[in-house]
C-alpha positions in Angstrom: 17.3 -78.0 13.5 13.5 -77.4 14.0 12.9 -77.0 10.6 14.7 -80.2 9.9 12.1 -82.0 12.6 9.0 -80.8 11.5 10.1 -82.0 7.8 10.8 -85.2 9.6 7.8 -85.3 11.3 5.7 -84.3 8.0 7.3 -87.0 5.7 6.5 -89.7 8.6 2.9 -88.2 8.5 2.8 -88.5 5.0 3.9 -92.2 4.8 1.8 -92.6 7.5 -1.3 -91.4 5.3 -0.5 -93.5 2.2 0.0 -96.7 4.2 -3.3 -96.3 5.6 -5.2 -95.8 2.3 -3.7 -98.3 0.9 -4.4 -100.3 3.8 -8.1 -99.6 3.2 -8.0 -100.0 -0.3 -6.6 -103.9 0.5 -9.5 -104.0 2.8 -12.4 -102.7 1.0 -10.7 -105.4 -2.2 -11.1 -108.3 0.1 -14.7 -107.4 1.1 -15.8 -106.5 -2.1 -14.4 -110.5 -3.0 -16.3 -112.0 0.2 -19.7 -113.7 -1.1 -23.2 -113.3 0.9 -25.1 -116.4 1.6 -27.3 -116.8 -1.1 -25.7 -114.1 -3.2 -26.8 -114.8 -6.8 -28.9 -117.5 -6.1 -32.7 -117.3 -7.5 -34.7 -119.4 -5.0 -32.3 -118.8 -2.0 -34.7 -117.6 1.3 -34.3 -117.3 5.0 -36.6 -119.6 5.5 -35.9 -122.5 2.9 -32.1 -122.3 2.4 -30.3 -120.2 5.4 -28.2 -122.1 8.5 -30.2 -120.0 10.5 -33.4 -121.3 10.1 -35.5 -122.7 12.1 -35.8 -126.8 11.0 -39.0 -127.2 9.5 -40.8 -130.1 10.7 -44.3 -129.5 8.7 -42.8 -129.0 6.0 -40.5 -132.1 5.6 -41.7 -134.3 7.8 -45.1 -134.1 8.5 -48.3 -134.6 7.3 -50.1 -137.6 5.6 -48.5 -137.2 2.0 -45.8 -138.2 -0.3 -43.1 -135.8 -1.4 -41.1 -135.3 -4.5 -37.5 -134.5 -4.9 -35.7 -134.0 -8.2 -32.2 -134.1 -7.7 -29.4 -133.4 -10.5 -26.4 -135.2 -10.9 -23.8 -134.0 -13.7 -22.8 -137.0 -15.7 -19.1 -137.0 -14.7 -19.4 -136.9 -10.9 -21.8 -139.5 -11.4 -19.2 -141.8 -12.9 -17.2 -141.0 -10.4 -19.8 -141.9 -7.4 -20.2 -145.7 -9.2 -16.2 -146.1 -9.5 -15.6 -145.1 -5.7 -18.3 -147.3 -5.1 -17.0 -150.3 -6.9 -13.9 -149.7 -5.7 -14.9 -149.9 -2.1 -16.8 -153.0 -2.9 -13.5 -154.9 -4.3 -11.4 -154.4 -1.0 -14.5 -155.2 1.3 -14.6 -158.4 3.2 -18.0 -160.4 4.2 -19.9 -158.7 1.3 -20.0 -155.4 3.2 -18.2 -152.0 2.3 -14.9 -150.7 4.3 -15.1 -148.5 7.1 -14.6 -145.1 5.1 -17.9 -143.3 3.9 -18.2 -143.1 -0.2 -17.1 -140.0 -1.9 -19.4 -137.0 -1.7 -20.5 -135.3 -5.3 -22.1 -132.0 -5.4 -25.9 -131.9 -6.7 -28.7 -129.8 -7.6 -31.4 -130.5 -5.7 -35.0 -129.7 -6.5 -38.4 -129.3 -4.4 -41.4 -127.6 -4.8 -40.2 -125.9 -8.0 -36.9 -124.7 -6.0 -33.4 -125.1 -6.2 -30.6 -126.2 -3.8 -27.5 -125.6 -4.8 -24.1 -127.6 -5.2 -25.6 -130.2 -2.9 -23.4 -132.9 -1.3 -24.7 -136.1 -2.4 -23.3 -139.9 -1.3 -24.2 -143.4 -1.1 -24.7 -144.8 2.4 -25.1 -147.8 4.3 -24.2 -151.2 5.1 -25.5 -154.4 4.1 -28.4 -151.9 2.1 -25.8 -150.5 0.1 -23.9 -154.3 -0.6 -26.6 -156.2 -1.4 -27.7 -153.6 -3.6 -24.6 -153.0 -5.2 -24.6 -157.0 -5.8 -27.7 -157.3 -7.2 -27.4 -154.6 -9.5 -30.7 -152.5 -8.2 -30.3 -148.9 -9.0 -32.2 -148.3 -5.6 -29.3 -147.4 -3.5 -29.3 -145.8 -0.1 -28.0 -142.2 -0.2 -26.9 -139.3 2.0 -27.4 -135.5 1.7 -25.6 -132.6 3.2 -26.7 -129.1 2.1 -23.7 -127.4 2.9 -21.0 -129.5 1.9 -19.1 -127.7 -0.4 -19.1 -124.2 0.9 -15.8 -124.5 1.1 -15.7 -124.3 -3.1 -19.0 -122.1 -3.5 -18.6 -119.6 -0.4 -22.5 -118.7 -1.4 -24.0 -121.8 -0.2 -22.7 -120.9 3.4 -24.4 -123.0 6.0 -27.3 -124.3 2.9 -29.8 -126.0 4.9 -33.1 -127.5 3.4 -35.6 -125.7 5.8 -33.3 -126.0 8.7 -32.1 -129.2 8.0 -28.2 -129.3 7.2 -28.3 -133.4 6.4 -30.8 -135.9 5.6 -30.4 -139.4 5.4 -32.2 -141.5 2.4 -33.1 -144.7 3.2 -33.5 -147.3 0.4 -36.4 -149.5 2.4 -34.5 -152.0 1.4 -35.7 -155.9 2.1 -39.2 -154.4 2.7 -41.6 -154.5 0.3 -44.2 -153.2 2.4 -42.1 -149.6 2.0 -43.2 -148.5 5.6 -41.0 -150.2 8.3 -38.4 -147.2 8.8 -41.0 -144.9 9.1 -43.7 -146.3 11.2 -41.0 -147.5 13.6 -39.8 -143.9 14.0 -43.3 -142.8 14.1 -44.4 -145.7 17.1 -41.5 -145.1 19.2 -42.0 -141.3 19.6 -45.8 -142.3 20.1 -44.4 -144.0 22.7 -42.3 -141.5 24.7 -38.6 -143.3 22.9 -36.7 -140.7 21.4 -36.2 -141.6 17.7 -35.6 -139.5 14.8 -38.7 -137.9 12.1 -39.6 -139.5 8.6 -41.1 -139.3 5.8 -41.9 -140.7 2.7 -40.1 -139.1 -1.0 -40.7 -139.9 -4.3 -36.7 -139.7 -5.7 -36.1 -139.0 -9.6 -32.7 -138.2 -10.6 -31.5 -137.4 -13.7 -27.4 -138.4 -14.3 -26.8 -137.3 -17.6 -29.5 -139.8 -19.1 -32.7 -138.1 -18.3 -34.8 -138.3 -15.6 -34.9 -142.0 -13.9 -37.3 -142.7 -11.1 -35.8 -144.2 -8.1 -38.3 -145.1 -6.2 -39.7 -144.6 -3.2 -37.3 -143.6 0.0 -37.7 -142.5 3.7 -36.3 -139.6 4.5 -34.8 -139.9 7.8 -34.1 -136.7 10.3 -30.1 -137.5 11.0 -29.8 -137.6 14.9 -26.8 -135.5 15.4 -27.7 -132.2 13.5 -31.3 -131.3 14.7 -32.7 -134.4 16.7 -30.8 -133.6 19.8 -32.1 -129.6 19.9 -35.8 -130.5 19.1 -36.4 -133.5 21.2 -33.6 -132.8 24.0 -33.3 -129.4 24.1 -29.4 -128.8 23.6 -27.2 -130.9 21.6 -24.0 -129.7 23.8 -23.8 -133.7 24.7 -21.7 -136.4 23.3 -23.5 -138.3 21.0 -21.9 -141.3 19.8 -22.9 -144.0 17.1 -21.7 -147.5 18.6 -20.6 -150.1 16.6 -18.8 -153.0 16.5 -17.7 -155.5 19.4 -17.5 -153.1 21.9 -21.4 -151.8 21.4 -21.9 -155.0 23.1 -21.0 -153.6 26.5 -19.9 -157.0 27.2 -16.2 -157.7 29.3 -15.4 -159.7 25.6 -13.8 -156.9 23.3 -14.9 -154.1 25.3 -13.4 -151.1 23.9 -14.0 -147.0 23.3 -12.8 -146.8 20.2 -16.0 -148.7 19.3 -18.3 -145.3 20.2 -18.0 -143.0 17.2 -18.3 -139.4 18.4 -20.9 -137.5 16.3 -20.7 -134.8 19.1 -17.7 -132.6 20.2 -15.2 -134.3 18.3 -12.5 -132.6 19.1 -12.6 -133.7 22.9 -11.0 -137.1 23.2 -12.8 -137.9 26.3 -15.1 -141.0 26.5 -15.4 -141.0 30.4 -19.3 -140.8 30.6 -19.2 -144.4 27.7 -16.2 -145.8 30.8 -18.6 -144.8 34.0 -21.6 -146.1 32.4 -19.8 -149.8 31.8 -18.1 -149.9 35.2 -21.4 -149.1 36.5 -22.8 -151.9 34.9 -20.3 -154.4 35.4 -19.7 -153.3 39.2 -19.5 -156.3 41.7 -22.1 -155.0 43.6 -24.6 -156.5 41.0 -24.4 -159.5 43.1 -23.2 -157.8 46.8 -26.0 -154.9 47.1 -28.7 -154.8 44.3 -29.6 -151.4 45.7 -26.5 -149.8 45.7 -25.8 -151.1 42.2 -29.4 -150.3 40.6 -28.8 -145.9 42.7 -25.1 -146.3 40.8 -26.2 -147.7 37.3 -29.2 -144.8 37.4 -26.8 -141.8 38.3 -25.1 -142.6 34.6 -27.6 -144.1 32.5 -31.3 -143.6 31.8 -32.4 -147.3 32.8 -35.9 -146.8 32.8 -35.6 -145.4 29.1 -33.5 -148.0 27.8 -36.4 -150.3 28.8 -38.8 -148.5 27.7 -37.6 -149.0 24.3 -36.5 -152.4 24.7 -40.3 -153.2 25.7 -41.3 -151.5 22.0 -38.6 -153.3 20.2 -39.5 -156.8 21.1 -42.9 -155.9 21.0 -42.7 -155.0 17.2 -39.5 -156.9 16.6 -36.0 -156.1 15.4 -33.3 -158.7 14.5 -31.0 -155.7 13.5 -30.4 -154.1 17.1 -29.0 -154.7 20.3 -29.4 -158.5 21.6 -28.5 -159.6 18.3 -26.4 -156.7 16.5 -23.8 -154.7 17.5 -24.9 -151.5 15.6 -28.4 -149.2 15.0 -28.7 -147.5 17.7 -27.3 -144.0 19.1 -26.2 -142.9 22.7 -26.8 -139.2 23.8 -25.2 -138.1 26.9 -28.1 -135.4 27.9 -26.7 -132.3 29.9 -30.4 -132.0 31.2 -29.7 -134.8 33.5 -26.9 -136.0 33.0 -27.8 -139.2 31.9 -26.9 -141.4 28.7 -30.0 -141.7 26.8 -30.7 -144.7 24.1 -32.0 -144.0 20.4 -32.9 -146.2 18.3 -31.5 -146.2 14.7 -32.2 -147.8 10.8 -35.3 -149.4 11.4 -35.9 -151.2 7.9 -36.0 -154.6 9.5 -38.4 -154.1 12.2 -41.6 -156.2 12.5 -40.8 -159.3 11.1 -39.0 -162.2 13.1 -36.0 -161.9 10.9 -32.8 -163.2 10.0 -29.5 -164.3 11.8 -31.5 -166.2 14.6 -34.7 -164.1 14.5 -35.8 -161.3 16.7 -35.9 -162.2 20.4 -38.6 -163.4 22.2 -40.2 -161.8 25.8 -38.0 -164.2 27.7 -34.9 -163.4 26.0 -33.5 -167.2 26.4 -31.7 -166.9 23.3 -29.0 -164.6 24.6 -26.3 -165.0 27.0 -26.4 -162.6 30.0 -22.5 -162.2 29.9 -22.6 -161.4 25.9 -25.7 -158.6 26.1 -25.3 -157.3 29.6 -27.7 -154.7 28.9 -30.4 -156.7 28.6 -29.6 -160.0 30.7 -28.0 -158.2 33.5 -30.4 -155.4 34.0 -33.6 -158.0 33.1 -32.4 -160.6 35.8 -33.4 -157.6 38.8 -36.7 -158.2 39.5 -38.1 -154.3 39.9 -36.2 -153.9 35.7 -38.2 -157.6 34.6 -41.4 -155.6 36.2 -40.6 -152.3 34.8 -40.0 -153.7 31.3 -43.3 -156.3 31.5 -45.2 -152.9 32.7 -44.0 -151.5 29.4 -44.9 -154.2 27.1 -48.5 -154.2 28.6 -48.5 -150.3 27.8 -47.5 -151.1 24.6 -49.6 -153.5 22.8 -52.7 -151.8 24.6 -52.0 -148.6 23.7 -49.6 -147.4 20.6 -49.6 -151.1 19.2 -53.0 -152.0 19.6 -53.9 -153.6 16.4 -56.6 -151.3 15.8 -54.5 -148.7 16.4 -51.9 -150.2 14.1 -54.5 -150.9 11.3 -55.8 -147.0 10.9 -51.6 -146.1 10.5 -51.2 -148.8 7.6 -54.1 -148.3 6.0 -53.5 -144.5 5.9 -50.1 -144.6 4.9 -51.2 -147.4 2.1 -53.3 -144.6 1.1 -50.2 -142.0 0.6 -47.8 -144.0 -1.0 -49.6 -147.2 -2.8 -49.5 -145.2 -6.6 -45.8 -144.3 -6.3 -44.9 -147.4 -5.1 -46.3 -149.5 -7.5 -45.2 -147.0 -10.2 -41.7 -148.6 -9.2 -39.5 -149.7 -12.3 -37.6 -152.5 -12.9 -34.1 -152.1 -11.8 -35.2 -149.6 -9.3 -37.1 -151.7 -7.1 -37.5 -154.6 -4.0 -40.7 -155.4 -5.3 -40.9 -159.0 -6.3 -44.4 -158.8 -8.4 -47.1 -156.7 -9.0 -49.0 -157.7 -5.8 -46.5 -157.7 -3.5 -46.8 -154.6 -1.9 -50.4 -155.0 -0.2 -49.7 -158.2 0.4 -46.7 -157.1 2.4 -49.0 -154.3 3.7 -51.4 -156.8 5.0 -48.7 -158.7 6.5 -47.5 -156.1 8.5 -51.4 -155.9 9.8 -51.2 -159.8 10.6 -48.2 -159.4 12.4 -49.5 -156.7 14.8 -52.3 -159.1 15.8 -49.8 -162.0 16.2 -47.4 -160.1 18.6 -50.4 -158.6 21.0 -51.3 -162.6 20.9 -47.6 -163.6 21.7 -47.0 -160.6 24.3 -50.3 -161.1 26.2 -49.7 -164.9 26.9 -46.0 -164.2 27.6 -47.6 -161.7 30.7 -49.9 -164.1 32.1 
């Protein structure tokens, strides 16, 4: 009987033994399969490629020069891009494109004599991208994310170009002067608004028919992915991206599915977007002005929302609140828990504009009812003083034309040979002129505004 158990108990050993070295064999398999970050890739570094970098502000952003990116495009995918394109195109209304984002392709992407790999590449955009489309200018507005297809090349892992994981590239489309998008990002965070970096790129892309120069683009720091850390501290917020009616914050087609989350997605609760519109549209507006200003402020960062509105009609913007329903971001900032205002897509800043023109110091063009933000907030007296106090600071200090004058003039400097190296087909220039000229416009208008603003605060 003993003999019996301890065979028993040997053959159970001996099972026991195999099953685990097999079981480490399966292991040791599946590790040996898992790739590295980087693994094989030439010109991969911690510093330049790796999700756990750092974003590098010098080297993208900053400085007073132009940079260039070659990016790759294998001739198949980019057929593919134009048919997604003109397919979103034919079941658009209003000349715009549907809701849904065009396809992504993967890329190479080249800087500085290196290599990104696999690349996620897309066109983006609005009105930028339709009129573009229409008009048949290869000049197109596009989108990058570094790491979107790790999924299908497991060694591009959390790919970031130094630290960024996305970049937007805008087109500068309807600005000949090249410069609005950037100075306007530039000006704002001059001014204590929080706005995203950007710089200026020279784009060549080759599709399958040799290189092409596209022109010049702004590359724009995309607010969600680093914007928030750097300039908030924490991006542990919701950060939405309003737009439609309900960006309004009027009573008139008020609703939450209007405020795209960009932040914690997977948290269906809008309940600092609900406070902050009750607070505004409280009763007490008219009962206690007090009570309703202390209530308003415990939600929403009043004093910064007219601190940008001061700079925005300063410079001018058609394509923003008080005219628009989109271009603009909301960050719910843990610091304080306040909801803080960014301003977005900048290209048609500084000019009066189209669909009724920017709006002027007074704002009698709007209804109170329709733009609450503005009408209700401006008709207390302490906000109108607050927001005049602002518009003084402005043209007298980051808009003084002076001022203004030394930033044109040295970004004419950086980017006047690649932007009138533009081609045919790959441009919004109208002639060979028409890109100082729009330069020196931009000067004029500076001087015109200070002119407008300062009689408008006597």
């Amino acid at each position: 009987m003993r003999i019996k158990n301890l065979c028993s108990i040997l053959a159970l050993l001996t099972l026991a033994v195999v099953a685990n070295s097999c079981y480490k064999e399966v292991i040791v398999g599946e590790e040996d399969e898992v790739s590295v970050a980087g693994e094989g890739l030439a010109d991969w570094t911690e510093a330049t490629h790796s999700g756990s970098a750092a974003p590098n502000y010098a080297e993208v952003f900053e400085g007073d020069q132009i940079r260039r990116v070659d990016i790759v495009i294998d001739a198949e995918d980019w057929d593919e891009m134009q048919d997604n394109l003109a397919e979103q195109q034919s079941g658009s209304s209003g000349g715009n494109f549907s809701e849904e984002n065009p396809m992504y392709v993967p890329c190479e992407f080249y800087y500085n004599g290196t290599q990104w790999y696999h690349v996620g590449i897309r066109y983006k955009g609005n009105s930028s991208l339709a009129t573009t489309y229409r008009t048949g200018n290869g000049k197109k507005p596009l989108r990058l994310e570094f790491d979107k297809f790790e999924d299908d090349y497991p060694e591009i892992d959390d790919q970031t170009f130094y630290g960024f994981e996305e970049l937007s590239l805008s087109n500068n489309f309807n600005d000949e002067s090249m410069m609005r998008e950037k100075m306007a990002c530039e000006i704002y965070r001059d001014f204590g608004v929080p706005a995203p970096h950007a710089a200026y790129y020279e784009v060549y892309i080759d599709y399958g028919e040799g290189v092409t120069y596209f022109g010049v683009y702004t590359f724009v720091e995309v607010v969600f992915n680093t914007m928030l850390e750097k300039q908030f501290g924490s991006d542990d917020g919701n950060c939405y991206k309003p737009d439609g009616d309900g960006a309004a914050f009027a009573t008139s087609g008020f609703s939450l599915d209007d405020f795209g989350k960009k932040t914690n997605e997977d948290f269906a609760d809008w309940s600092d977007i609900q406070a902050m519109y009750d607070a505004l549209h409280a009763n007490t507006r008219n009962t206690d002005i007090e009570f309703y200003k202390s209530n308003l402020e415990s939600v929403f960062d009043v004093d910064g929302f007219l601190r940008w509105l001061a700079a925005c009609t300063s410079m001018q913007n058609w394509d923003t609140y008080g005219r628009m329903t989109h271009n603009y971001y909301m960050y719910h900032d843990p610091a304080d828990d306040l909801i803080k205002w960014i301003p977005w897509d900048n290209n048609e800043a500084f000019e009066n504009g189209k669909m009724g023109g920017a709006l002027s110091f007074e704002f009698s063009e709007i209804n109170d009812d329709e733009w609450p933000l503005i009408g209700y907030l401006l008709d207390i007296s302490e906000y109108r003083s607050t927001f005049d106090a602002y518009v003084k600071e402005f043209i007298e200090g980051v808009f003084e034309p002076a001022n203004m004058q030394g930033k044109y003039e040295r970004d004419l400097a950086t980017i006047q040979s690649a932007a009138t190296s533009e081609q045919s087909g790959y441009t919004f220039l109208s002639g060979a002129s028409s890109f100082t000229s729009a330069v020196n416009t931009l000067i004029s208008h500076c001087s015109q505004r200070e002119t407008v603003a300062n009689t408008y605060l006597e």
